[in-house]
ZAKOLDO-384638 format. One record per residue (C-alpha): y, z, x; residue number from 0. Coordinates in nm, 4 decimals. Each point is the difference from the previous one (the first is absolute). Layout:
// residues N
<pt v="Y" w="Z" u="X" resi="NUM"/>
...
***
This chain:
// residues 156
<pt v="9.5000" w="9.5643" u="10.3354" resi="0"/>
<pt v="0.3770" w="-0.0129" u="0.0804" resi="1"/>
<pt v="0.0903" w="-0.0767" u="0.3773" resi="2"/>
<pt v="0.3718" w="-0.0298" u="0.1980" resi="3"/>
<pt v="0.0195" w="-0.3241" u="0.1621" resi="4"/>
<pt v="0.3193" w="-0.0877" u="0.1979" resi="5"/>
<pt v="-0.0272" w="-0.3819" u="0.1155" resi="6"/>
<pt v="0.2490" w="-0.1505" u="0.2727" resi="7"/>
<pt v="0.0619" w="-0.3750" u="-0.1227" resi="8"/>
<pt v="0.1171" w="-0.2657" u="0.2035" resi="9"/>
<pt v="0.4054" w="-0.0700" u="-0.1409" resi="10"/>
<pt v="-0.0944" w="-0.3290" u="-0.1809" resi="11"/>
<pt v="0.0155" w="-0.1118" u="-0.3256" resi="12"/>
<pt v="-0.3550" w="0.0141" u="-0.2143" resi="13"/>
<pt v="-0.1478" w="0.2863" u="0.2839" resi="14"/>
<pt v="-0.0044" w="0.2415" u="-0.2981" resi="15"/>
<pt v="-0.2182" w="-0.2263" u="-0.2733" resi="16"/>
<pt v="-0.2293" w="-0.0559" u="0.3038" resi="17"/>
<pt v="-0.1014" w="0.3493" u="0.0830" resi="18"/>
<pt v="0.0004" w="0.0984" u="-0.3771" resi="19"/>
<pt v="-0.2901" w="-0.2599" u="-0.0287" resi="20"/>
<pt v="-0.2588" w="0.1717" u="0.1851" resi="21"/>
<pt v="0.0765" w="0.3477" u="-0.1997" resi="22"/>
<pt v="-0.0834" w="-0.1712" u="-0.3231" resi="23"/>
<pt v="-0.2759" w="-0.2033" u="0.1467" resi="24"/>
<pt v="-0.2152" w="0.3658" u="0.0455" resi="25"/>
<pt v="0.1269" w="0.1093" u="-0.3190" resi="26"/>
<pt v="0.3349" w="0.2230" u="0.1172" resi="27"/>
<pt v="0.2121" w="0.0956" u="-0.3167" resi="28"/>
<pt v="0.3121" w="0.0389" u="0.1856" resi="29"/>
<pt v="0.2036" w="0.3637" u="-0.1262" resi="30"/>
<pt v="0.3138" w="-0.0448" u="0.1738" resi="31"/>
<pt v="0.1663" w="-0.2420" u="0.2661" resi="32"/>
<pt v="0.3212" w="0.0384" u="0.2199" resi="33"/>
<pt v="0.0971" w="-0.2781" u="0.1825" resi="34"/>
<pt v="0.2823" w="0.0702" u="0.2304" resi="35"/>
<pt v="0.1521" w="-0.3177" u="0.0682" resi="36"/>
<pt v="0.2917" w="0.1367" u="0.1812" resi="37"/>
<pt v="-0.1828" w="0.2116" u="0.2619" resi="38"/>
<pt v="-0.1299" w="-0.2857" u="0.2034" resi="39"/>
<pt v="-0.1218" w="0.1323" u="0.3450" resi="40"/>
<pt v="-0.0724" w="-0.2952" u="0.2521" resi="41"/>
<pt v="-0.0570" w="-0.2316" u="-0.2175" resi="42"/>
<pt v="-0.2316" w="0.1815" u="-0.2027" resi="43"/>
<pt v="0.0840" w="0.1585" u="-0.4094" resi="44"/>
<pt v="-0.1684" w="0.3523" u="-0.0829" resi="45"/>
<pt v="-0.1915" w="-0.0315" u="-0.3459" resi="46"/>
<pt v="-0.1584" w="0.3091" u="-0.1385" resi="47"/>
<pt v="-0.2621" w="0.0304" u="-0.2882" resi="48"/>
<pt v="-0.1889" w="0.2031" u="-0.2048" resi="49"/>
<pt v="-0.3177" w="-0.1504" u="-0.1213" resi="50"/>
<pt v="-0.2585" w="0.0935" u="-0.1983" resi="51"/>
<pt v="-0.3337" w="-0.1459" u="0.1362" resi="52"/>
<pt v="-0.3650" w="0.0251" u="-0.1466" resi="53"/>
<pt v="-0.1418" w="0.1492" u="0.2855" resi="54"/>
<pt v="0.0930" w="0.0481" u="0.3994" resi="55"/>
<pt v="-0.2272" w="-0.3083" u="0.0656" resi="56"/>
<pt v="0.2661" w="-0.2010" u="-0.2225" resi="57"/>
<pt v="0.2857" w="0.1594" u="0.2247" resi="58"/>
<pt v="-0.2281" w="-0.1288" u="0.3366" resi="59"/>
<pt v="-0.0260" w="-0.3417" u="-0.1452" resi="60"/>
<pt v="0.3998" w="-0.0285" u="-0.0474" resi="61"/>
<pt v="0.0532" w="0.1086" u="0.3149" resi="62"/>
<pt v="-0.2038" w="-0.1901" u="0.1613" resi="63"/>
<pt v="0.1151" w="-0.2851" u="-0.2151" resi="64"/>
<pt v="0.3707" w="0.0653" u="0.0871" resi="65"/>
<pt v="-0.0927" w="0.0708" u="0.3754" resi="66"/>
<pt v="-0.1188" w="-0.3745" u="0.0140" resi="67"/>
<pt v="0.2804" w="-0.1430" u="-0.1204" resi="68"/>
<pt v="0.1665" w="0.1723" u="0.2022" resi="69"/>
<pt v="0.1481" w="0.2634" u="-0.1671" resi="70"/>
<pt v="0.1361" w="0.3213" u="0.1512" resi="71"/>
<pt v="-0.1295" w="0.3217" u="-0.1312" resi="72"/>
<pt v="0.2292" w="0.2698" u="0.1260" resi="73"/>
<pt v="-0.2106" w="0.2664" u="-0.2851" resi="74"/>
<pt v="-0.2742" w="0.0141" u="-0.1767" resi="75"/>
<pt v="-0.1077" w="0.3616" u="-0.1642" resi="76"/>
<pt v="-0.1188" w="0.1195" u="-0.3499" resi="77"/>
<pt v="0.1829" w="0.1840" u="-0.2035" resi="78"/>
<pt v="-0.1015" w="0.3312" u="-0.0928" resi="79"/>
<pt v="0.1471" w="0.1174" u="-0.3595" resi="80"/>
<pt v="0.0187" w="0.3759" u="0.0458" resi="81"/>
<pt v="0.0708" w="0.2733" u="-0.2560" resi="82"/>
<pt v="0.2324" w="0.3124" u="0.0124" resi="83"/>
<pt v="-0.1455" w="0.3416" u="-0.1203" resi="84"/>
<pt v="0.1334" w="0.3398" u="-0.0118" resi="85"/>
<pt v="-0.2240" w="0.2910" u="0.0239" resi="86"/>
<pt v="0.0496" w="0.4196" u="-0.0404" resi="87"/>
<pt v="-0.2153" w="0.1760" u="0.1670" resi="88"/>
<pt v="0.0032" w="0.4257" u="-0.0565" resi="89"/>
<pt v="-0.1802" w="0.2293" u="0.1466" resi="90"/>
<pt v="-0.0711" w="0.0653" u="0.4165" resi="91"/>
<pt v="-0.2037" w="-0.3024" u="0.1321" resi="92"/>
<pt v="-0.0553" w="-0.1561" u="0.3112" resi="93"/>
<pt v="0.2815" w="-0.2830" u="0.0147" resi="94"/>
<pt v="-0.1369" w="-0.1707" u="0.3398" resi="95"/>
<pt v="-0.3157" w="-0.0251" u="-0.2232" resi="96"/>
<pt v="0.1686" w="-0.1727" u="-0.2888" resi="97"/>
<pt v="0.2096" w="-0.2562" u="0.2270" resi="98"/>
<pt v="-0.3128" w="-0.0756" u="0.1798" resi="99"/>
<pt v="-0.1589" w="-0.1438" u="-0.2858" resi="100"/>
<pt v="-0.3009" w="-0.2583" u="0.0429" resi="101"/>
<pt v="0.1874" w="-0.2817" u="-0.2219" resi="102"/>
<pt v="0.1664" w="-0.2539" u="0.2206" resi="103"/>
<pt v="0.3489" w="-0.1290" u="-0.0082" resi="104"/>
<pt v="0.1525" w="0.3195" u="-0.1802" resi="105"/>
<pt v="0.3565" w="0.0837" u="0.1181" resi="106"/>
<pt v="0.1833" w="0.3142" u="-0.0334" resi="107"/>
<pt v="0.3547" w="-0.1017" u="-0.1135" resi="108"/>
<pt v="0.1462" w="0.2888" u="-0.1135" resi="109"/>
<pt v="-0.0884" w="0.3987" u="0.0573" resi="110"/>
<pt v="0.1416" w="0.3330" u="-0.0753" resi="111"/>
<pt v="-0.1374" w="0.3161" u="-0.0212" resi="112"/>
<pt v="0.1836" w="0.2702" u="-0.2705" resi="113"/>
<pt v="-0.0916" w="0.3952" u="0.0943" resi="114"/>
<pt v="-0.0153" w="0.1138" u="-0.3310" resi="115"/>
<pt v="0.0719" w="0.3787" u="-0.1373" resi="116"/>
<pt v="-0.3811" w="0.0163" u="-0.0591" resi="117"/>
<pt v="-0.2616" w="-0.0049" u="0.3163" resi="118"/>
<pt v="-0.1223" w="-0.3730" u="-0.1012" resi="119"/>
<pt v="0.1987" w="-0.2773" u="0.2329" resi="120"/>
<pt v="0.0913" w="-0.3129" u="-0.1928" resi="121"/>
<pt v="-0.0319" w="-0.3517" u="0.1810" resi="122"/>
<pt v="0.1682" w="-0.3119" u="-0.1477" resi="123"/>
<pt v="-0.1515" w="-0.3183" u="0.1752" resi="124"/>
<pt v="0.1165" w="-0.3226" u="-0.0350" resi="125"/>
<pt v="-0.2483" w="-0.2975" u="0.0774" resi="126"/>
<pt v="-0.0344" w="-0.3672" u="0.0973" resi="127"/>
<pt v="-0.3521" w="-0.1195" u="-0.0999" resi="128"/>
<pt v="-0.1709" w="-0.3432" u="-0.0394" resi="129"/>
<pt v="0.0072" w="-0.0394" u="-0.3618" resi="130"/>
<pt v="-0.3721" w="-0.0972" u="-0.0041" resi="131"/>
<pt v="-0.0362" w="0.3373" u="0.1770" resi="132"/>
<pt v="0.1326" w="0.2124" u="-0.2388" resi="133"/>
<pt v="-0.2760" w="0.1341" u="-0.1950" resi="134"/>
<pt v="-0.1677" w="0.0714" u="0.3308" resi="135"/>
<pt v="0.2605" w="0.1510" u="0.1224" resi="136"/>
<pt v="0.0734" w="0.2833" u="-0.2589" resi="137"/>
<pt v="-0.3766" w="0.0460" u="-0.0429" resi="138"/>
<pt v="0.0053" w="0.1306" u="0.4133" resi="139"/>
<pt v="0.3179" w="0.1950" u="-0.0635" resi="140"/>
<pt v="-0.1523" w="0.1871" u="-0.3482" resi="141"/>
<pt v="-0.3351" w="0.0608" u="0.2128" resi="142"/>
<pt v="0.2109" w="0.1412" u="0.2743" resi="143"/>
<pt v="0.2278" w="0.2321" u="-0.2040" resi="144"/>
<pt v="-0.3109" w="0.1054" u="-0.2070" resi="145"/>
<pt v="-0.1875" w="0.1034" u="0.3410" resi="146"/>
<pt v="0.3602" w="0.1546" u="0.1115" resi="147"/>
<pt v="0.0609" w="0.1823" u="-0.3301" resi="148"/>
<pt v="0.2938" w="-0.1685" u="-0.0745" resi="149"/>
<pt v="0.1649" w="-0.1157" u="-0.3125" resi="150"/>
<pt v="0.0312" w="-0.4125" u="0.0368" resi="151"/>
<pt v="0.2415" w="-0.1628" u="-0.2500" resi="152"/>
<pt v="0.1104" w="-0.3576" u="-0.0175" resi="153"/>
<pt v="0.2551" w="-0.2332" u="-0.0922" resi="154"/>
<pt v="-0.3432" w="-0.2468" u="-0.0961" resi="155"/>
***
């Protein structure tokens, strides 16, 4: 599980080793590190992460960890990886239905409706889903066009 941790250190040498310590200690595999040395504010130096942790217990144990040696933890939140997918949809359908799918985390990104020569509308929607959602996902759009008598095609 990948999570976005931003860390203030305190401006002294060796601050950076010591917080790293308690990542690998609960078996972080750190992804990618910024350390912005030259955006000090009060005394303090902004270091963001992306680490890829076990489990969210491993991420509690860090930052608790890091909290007791005093560590700053300005944010701490997973990452979601997220796919893009373009779907056609033809025929007359309910569109409040189809945007008010049951899968979670779905966002419309992109929409636009074509009135064709024929009497069938065309839909192209653009989404934003939780790649692990995917599969679920199309399976509640296909059920929905089916019961809508709509044509469903995907970019997947």
């Amino acid at each position: 599980m990948k999570f976005d941790l931003t860390l203030a250190l305190v401006d002294r040498p060796g601050q950076l080793v010591r917080a790293l310590e308690p990542i690998a200690k609960n078996g972080g595999n750190i992804i990618s590190i910024i350390h912005e040395r030259e955006k000090p504010v009060e005394g303090y130096v902004p270091v963001s992460l992306v680490v890829d942790f076990p489990s969210k217990q491993n991420l509690k144990r860090t930052v608790s960890d890091l909290k007791s040696l005093g560590v700053s933890i300005v944010k701490s939140e997973e990452v979601v990886e997220t796919t893009r997918l373009t779907l056609i949809l033809i025929g007359r359908m309910d569109l409040k239905r189809l945007i008010e799918t049951r899968v979670e985390n779905v966002r419309i990104i992109g929409f636009e409706v074509s009135a064709p020569a024929s009497k069938e509308a065309c839909v192209k929607l653009e989404l934003e889903i939780p790649t692990d959602l995917v599969d679920e996902a199309l399976d509640e759009l296909r059920k929905v066009s089916k019961e809508e008598n709509a044509i469903l095609i995907s970019s997947i």
